[in-house]
C-alpha positions in Angstrom: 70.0 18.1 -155.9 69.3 19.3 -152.6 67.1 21.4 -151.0 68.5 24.7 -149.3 67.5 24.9 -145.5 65.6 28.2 -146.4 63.6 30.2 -143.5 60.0 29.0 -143.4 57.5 30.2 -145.5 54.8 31.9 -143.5 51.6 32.4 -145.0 49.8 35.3 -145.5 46.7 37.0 -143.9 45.6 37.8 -147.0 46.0 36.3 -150.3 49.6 37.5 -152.0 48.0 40.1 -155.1 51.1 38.6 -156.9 51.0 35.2 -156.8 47.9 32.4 -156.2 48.7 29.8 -153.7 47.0 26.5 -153.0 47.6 24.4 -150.6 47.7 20.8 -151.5 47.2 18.4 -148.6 48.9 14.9 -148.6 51.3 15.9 -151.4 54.3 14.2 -152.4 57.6 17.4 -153.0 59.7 16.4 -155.7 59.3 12.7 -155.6 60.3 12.4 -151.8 58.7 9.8 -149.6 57.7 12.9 -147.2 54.2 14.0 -148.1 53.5 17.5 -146.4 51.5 20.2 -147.7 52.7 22.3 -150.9 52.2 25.6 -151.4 51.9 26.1 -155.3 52.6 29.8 -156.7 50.9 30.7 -160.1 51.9 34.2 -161.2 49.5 36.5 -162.9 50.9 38.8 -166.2 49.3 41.6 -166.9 50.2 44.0 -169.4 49.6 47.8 -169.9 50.3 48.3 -174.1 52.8 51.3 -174.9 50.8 53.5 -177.0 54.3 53.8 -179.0 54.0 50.1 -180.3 53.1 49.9 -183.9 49.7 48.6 -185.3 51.0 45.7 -187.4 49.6 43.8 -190.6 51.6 40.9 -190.5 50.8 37.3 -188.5 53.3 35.9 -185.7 53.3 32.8 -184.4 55.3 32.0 -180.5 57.6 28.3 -181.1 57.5 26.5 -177.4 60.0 28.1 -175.2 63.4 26.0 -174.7 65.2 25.9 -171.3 67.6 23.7 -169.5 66.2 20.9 -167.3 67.3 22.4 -164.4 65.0 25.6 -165.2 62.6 24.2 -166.7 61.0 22.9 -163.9 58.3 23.5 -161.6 60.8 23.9 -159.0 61.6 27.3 -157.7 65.4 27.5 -158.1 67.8 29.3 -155.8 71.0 30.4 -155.8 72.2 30.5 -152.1 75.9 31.0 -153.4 77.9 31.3 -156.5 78.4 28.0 -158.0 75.4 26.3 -156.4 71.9 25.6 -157.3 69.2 24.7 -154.5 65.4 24.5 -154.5 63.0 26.0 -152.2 61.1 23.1 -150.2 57.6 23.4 -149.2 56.9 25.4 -152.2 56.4 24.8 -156.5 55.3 27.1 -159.5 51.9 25.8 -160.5 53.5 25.2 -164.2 57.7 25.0 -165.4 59.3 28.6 -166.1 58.7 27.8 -170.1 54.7 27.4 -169.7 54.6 30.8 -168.0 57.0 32.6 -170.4 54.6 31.0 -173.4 51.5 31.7 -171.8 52.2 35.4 -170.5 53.6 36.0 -174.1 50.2 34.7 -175.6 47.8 36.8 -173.5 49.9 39.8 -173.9 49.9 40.2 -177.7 46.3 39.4 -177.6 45.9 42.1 -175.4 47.9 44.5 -176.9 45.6 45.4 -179.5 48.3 45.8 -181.8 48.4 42.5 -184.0 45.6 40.6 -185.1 47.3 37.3 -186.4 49.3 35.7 -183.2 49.4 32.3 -182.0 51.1 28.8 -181.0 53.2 27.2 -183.6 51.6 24.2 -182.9 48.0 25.5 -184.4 49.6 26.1 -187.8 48.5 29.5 -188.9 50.1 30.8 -192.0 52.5 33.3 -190.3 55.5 36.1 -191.6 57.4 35.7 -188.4 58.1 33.8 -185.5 59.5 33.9 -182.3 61.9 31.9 -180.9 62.7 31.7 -177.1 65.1 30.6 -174.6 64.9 30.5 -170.9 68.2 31.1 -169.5 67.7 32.0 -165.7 64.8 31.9 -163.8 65.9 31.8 -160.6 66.3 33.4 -157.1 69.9 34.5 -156.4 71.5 35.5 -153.0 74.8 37.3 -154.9 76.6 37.6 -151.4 73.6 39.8 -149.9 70.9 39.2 -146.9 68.0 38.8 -149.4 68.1 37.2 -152.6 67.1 39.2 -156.2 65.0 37.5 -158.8 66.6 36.9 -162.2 65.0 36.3 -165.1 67.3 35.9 -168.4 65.5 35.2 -171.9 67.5 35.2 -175.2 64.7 35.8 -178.0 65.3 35.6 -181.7 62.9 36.9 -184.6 62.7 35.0 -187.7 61.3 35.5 -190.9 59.6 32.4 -191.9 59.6 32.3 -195.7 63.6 32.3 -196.1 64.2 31.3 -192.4 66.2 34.6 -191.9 67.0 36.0 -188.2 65.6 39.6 -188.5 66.7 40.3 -185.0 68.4 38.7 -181.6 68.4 40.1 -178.3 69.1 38.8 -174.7 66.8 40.6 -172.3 67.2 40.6 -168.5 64.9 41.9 -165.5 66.3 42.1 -162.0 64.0 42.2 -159.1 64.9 42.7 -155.6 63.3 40.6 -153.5 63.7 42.1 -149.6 63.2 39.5 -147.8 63.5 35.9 -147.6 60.2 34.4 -147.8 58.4 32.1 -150.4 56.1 34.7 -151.2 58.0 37.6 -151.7 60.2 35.8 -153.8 57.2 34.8 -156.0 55.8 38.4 -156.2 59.2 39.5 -157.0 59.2 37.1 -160.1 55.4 37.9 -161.2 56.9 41.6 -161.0 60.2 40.6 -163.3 58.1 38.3 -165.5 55.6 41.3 -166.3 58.4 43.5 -167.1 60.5 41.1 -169.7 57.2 40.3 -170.9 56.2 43.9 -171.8 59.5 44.6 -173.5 59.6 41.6 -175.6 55.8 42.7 -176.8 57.1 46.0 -177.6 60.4 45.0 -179.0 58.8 42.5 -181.7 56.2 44.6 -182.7 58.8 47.2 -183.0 61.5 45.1 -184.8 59.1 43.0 -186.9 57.6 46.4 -188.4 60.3 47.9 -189.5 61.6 44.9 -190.8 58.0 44.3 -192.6 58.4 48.0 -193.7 61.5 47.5 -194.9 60.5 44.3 -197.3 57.5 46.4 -199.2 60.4 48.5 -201.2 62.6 45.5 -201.7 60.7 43.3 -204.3 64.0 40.7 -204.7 63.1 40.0 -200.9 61.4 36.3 -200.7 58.1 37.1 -199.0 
């Protein structure tokens, strides 16, 4: 894969409110023989609850995001034109786009104040649902224009663990104009896209799960 010959990153005065960077001296891009310095961007997710979500009784535990190679990678991805996938050089997430779907996911719920019982699958908490992810797009696309937009594309299912039953599946998408072309716009533009997917899958498995959970208390041949 190569790298696109993107416009130089210029750093900031002051440090990007979206995005941390660190610069890391003497360090190797991508398994290249050219060591330069790396500017590593680590997006923050916060989330502000919707006072509409439900207040739920029932656990949830969050299975590892899946993703393709290719997007699962610390390497910011770009889409210069249809049909081709670059990289930005100079520049890397601080984790691969899984990680920071799982971990904003994680800190939201907690902070939602609406569920008590949420965690990793891997701890093995006793749980009534989980959620399953995939990581379709995560990338920075051109589409023909000046600036590129940054996608973000995450197909999440909602299962009921005793019987294994999908209780509901739903792609969601966030779009985020970038408007311009460097580094760190790009990555404030994804901090910006990941807080908003992040927010409506909180609010949509809270919402889904509960009526589901509703749903199961007045239908006793429902394995539970």
């Amino acid at each position: 894969m190569s790298h696109i010959p993107l416009l130089p990153a210029a750093l900031p005065r002051l440090l990007l409110p979206a995005a941390l960077m660190v610069a890391l001296g003497a360090c190797s891009l991508l398994g290249s023989n050219e060591r330069s310095a790396v500017t590593i961007y680590s997006p923050v997710v916060r989330i502000q609850p919707d006072q509409s979500w439900p207040k739920v009784d029932w656990q949830l535990v969050l299975v590892k995001p899946t993703a393709a190679r290719v997007v699962d990678s610390p390497r910011i991805n770009v889409r210069p034109n249809p049909g081709e996938l670059e990289v930005y050089k100079g520049v890397s997430w601080a984790q691969p786009a899984t990680d920071m779907v799982d971990d904003a996911l994680v800190r939201a719920f907690e902070d939602s104040g609406r569920i008590g019982g949420v965690a990793r699958a891997t701890t093995g908490i006793r749980a009534d649902y989980k959620l399953a992810l995939d990581v379709r797009r995560f990338e920075s696309d051109y589409r023909g224009q000046a600036t590129p937009t940054a996608f973000i594309e995450i197909n999440a299912k909602l299962i009921h663990v005793v019987d294994q039953r999908v209780v509901a599946d739903r792609t969601f998408r966030q779009e985020q104009p970038v408007g311009s072309t460097t580094t760190g716009d790009v990555a404030q533009a994804f901090e910006k896209g990941l807080q908003g997917i992040t927010t409506e899958l909180v609010g949509w498995t809270l919402t889904t799960g509960q009526a589901d959970y509703a749903q199961a208390k007045v239908t006793p041949t429902r394995l539970r």
